[in-house]
N, C-alpha and C positions, 0 to 999 in steps of 0.2 A: 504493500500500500504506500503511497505517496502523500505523506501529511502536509505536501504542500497545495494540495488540493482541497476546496471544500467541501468537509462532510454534509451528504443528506442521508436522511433513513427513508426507506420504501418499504410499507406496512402491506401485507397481503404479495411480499413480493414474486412470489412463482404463478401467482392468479395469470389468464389471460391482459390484462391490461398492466401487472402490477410487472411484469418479468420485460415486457415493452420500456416499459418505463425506465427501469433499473437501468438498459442496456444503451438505453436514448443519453441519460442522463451521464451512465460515465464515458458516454463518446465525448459529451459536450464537455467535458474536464472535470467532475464532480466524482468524488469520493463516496462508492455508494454502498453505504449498508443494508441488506435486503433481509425485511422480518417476516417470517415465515412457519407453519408447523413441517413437523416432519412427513413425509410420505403425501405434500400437495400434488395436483394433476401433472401441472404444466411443467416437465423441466426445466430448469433455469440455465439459459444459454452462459457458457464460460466467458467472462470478459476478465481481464488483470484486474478492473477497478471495481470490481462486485464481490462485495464479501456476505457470503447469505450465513444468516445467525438463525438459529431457532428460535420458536417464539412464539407462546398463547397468549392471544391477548385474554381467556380469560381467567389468565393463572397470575396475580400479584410480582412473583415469587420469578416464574418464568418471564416477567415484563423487565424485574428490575434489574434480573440477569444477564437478559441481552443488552441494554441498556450500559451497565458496566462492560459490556464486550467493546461496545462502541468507546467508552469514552478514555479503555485502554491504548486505544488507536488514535483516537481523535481529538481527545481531550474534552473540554466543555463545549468545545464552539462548534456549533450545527449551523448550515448556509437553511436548512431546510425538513422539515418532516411533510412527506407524501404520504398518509395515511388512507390507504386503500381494502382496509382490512377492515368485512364486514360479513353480516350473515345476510344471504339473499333463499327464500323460497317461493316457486313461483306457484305452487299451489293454494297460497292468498291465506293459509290456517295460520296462526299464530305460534308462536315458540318463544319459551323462552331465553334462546339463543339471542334474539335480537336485543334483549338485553343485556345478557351475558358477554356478545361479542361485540355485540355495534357500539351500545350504550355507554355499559360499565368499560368495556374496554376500552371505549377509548378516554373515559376519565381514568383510569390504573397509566393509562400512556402520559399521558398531560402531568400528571403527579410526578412520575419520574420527571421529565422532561424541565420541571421546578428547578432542578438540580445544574442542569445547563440552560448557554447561553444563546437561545437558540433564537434567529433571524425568521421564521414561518414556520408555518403550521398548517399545513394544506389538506383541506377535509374530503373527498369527492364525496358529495350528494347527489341527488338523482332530480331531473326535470320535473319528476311528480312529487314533489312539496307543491306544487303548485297545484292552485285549481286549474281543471281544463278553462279553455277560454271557444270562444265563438270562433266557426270558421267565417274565416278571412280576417281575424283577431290576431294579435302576434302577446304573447306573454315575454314580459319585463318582470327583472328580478324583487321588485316591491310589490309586485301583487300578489291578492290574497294565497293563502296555502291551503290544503284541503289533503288531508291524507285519508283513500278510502281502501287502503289495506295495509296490513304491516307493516311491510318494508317502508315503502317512504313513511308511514309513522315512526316507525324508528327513527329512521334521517333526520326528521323536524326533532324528534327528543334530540339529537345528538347536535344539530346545528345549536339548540337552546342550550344547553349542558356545554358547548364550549361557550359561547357568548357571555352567559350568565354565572357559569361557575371558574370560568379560568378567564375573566375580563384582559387580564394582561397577554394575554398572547396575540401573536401579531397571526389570527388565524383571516383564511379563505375558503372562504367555499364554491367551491366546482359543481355547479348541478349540471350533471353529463347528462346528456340523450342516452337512448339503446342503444349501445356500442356493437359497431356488424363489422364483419371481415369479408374478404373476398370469399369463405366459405359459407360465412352464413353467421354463425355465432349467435345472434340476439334470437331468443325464444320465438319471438311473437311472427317475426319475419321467417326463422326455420319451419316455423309449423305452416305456413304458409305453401309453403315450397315443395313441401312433402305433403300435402292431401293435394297437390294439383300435379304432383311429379305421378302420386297412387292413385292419381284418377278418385279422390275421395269421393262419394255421395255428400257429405258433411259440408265438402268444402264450397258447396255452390249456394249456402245460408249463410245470410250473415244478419243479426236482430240492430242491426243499430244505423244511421245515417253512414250512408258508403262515401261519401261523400268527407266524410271527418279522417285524419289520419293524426299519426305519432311520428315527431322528430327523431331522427336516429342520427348516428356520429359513426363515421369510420375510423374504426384502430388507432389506423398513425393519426388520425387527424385529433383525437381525445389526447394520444401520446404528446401529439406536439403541444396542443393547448398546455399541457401539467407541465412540461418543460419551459414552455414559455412565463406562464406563473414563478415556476424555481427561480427564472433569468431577471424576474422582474421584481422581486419581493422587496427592494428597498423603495420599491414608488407604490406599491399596491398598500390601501389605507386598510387597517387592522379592519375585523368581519365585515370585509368586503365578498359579496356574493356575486356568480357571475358564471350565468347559461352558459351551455356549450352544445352544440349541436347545429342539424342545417335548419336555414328558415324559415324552409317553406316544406311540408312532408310531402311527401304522395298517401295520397286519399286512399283507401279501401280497396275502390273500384281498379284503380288507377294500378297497383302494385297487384293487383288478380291478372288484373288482364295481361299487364306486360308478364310476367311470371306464364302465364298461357300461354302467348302469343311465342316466347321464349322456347319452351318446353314441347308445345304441343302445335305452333306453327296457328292459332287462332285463338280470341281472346277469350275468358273464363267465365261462363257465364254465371252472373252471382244474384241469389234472388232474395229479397228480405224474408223473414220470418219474424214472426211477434215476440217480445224478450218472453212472455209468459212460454210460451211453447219450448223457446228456445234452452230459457233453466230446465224446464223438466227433461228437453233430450240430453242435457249437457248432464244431470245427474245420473240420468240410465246408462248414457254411456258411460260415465267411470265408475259406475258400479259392474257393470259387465268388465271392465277393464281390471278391474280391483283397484282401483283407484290413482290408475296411471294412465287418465286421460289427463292429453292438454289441458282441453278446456274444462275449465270449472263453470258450476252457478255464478260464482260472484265476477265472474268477468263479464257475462251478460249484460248487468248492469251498468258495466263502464265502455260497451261497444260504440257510444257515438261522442266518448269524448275525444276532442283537438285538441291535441298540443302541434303550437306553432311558436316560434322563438323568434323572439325580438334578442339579440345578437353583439346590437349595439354598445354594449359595456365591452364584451369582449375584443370587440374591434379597435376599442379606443383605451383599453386598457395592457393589453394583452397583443397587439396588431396580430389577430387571428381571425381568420375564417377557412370552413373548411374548402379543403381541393381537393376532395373528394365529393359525389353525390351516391346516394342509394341507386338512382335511375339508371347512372349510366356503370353502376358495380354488377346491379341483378344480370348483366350476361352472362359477368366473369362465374358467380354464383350458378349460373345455369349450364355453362360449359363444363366447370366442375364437377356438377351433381350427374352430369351425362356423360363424360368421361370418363369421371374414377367415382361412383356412387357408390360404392361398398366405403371409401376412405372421406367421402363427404358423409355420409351417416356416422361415421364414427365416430370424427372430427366434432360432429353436432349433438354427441351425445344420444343418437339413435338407437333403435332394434335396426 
């Protein structure tokens, strides 16, 4: 390690975005420490300036150990903490992981961190603290929040719990979009892909305005924003908040059909169904399923919300926007899944 480098820590670091990060950041000349448990998915690609420590965030004991690993190397002084380390379930049930991991750990992190001298504190939350907004609406980081499942309730506790319980830290908050890859990666877009790849019967309902869509963010382009934040931390003002993701989605309708048109050489034809109808098929089927259908009841309910991103802060904070679009990715995504679909399934967490 080169201590004349400045240390950051990357929390959740062998995650798909968190092992990006790590290897982004000690290109850019940063000292990177990568917290992690043992036996995560992602292998953690070899760089000289990545040094991966073990590390529960909901263990005391395990935080404050890694912690003294780093500051055997590093000493007090941090350029930055990337904290990406969080519990995600997309079956919308409750756990209390999210408090275990998102919450409480990331107060047990902040508590050590008292100890050094540390320049940020970079939080990534999620685009949904936010209420949906009206299409042709674009959502700004000071509008209302509305969490209507777990996970982003977590997020809003964990945005409030640094704010209010560690006022002194020079924290950020990153609300990312659904982050996709040229594989696929983000849930809501993979399931997509696969009831129109399997010719689904399922897939040609949908209970909510087609018309409405969800922002997403590409890989590098989420990688770049968090590095741009590291780069920038001594002009970005202490709990400053700030979107990430593209500004305008593709609508329901719009990502079916090209997804069709893509796959099957014509567009997909998608027909509404009533939300009432639609929670009861969405319960028989993951009861026939044992309980490993996609979709749930309670997404039903959230079928015609819009998120669209107003961008603005990022651009003028951060000089980011993405160069990357969903639009012109879904080929590469399509060429893939036609190519090598046994290693795109897999890749996506598939059967």
């Amino acid at each position: 390690m080169n201590n004349d480098r400045p240390a950051v820590i990357v929390t959740g670091s062998s995650g798909l975005l968190g092992n990006a990060v790590s290897q982004q950041l000690a290109d850019a000349g940063y000292q990177v420490f990568g917290f992690d448990r043992v036996g995560m998915p992602e292998p953690p690609k070899q760089h000289r300036y990545v040094r991966d420590i073990e590390c529960d965030m909901t263990d005391s004991v395990s935080v404050r150990a890694a912690m003294e690993k780093v500051r055997e190397v590093a000493g007090n002084q941090l350029a930055s903490v990337v904290h990406l380390a969080a519990y995600y379930d997309f079956s919308g049930e409750d756990s209390d992981l999210y408090e275990a991991v998102t919450v409480n750990g990331t107060d047990r992190l902040l508590n050590e961190l008292e100890d050094f001298d540390c320049e940020q504190f970079v939080f990534t939350s999620t685009m949904l603290v936010h209420a949906p907004c009206e299409i042709g609406d674009h959502i700004a980081e000071d509008d209302p929040q509305e969490a209507k499942w777990p996970y982003p309730r977590s997020k809003i506790e964990t945005e409030r719990l640094i704010r209010d319980g560690h006022p002194d830290v020079r924290s950020v908050f990153l609300r990312i979009a659904g982050v996709y890859t040229d594989y696929g990666r983000q849930p809501t877009i993979v399931q997509q892909f696969k009831r129109i790849y399997e010719k689904d019967f399922q897939g040609h309902f949908f209970p909510g305005d087609t018309d409405a869509g969800q922002s997403a963010v590409h890989l590098d382009d989420a990688v770049d924003a968090i590095v741009r934040t590291v780069e920038r931390r001594h002009s970005i003002a202490p709990k400053t908040a700030i979107l990430i993701g593209e500004e305008d989605p593709l609508s329901y309708r719009s990502l079916q059909d090209l997804i069709g048109e893509q796959l099957w050489g014509k567009e997909w034809t998608t027909l509404y169904v009533p939300p009432s109808l639609a929670k009861i098929g969405a319960a028989v089927t993951d009861l026939v399923q044992g309980g490993d259908a996609f979709i749930k009841p309670f997404m039903v309910s959230m079928a015609d919300d819009h998120y669209a991103l107003d961008i603005s802060r990022a651009k003028q904070l951060l000089g980011w926007e993405p160069r990357h679009s969903l639009r012109s990715t879904i080929p590469k995504m399509t060429d893939l899944l036609k190519s090598q679909p046994e290693v795109w399934y897999r890749k996506n967490g598939l059967k």
